[in-house]
Rosetta silent file (secondary structure, phi, psi, omega in degrees, C-alpha in Angstrom):
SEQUENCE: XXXXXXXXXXXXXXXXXXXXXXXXXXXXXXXXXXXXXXXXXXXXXXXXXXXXXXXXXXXXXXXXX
SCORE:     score description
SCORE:     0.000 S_00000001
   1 L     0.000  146.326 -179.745   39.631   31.202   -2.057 S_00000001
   2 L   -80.670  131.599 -173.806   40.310   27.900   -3.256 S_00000001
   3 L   -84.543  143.909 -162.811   37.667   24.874   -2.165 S_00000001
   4 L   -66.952  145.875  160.195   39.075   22.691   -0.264 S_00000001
   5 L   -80.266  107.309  163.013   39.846   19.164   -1.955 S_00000001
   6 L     5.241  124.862  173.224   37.888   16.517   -1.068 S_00000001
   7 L   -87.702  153.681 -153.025   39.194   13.724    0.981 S_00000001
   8 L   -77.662  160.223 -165.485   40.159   10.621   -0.339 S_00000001
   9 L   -66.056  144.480  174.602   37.533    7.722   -1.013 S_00000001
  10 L   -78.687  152.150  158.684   37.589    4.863    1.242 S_00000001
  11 L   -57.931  139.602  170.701   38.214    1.546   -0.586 S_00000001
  12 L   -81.750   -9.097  172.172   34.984   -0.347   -1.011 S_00000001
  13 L  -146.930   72.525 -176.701   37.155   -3.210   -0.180 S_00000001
  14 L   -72.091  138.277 -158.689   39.347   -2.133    2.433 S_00000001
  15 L   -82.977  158.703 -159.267   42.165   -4.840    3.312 S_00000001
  16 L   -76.598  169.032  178.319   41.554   -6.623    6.608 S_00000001
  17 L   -93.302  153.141  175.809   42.760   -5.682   10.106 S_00000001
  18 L   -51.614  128.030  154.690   44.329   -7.822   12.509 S_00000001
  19 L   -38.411  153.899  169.378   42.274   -8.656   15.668 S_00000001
  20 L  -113.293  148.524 -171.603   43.802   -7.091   18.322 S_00000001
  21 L   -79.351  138.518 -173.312   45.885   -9.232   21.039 S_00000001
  22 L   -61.005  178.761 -178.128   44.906   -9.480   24.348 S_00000001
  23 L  -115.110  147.316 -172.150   48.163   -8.757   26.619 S_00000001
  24 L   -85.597   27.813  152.310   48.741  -11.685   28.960 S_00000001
  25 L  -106.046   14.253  174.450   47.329  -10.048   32.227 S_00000001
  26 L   -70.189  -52.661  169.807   44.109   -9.922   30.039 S_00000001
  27 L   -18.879   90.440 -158.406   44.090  -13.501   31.434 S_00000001
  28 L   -93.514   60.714 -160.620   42.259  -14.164   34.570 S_00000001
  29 L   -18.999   57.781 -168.087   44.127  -17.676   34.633 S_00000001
  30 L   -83.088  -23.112 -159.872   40.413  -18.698   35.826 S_00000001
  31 L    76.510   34.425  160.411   40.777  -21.991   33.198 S_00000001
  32 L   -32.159  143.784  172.149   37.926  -19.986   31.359 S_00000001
  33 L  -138.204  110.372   -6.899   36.432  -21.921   28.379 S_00000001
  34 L   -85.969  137.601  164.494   36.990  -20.512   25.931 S_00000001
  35 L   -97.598  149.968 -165.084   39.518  -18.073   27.238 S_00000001
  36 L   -38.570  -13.551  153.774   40.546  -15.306   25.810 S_00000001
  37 H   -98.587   -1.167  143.476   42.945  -16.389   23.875 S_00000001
  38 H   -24.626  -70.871 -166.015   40.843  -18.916   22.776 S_00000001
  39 H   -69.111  -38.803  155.639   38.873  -16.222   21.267 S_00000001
  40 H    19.765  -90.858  178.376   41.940  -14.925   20.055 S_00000001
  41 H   -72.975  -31.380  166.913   43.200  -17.630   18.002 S_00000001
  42 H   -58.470  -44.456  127.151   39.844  -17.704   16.414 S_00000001
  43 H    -1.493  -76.081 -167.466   39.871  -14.589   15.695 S_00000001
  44 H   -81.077  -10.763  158.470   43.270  -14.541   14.361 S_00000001
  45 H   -62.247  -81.232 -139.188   41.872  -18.153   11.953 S_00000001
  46 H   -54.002  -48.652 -158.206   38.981  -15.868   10.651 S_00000001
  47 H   -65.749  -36.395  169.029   41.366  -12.542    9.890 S_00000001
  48 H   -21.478  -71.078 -130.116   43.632  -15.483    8.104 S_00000001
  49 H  -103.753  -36.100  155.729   40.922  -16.452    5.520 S_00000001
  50 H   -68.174  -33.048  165.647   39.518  -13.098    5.069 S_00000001
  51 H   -63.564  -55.488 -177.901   42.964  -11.737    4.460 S_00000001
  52 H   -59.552  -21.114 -178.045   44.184  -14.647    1.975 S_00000001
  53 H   -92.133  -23.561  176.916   40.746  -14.242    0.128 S_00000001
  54 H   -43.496  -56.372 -149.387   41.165  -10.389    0.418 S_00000001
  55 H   -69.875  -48.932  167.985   44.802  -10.654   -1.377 S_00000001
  56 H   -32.503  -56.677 -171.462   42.925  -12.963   -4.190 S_00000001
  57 H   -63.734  -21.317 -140.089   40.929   -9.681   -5.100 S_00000001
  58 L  -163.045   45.697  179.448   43.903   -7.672   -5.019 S_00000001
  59 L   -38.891  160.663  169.999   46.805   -9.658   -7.010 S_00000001
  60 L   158.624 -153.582  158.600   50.152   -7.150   -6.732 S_00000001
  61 L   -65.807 -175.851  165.791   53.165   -6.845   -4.707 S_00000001
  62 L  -152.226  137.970 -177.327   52.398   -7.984   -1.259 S_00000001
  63 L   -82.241  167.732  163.522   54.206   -5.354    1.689 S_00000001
  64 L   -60.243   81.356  172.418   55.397   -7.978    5.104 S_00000001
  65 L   -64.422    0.000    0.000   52.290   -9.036    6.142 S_00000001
């Protein structure tokens, strides 16, 4: 029998993921502070700036981000 191959290595600097979006019944239209899509948007700021410095480390093509 043949040994199985190994599975492949994670990147040590795997590129980042999106937050994921709340759906707009997440929304308990309470006038929450911050509401969830508050947290969101913040979110989706941080995943920004950790993506754009990710893509520095990792000059190439770039797929439709």
């Amino acid at each position: 029998m043949k040994p199985k191959p190994a599975p492949p290595a994670q990147s040590p600097d795997p590129r980042p993921r999106p937050p994921h979006q709340p759906a707009l019944e997440d929304c308990c239209l309470g006038g929450c502070s911050p509401c969830i899509f508050d947290l969101y948007e913040d979110a989706m700021e941080r995943y920004r700036i950790k993506l754009a410095e990710w893509q520095l480390r990792h000059p190439g093509p770039r797929a439709h981000d």
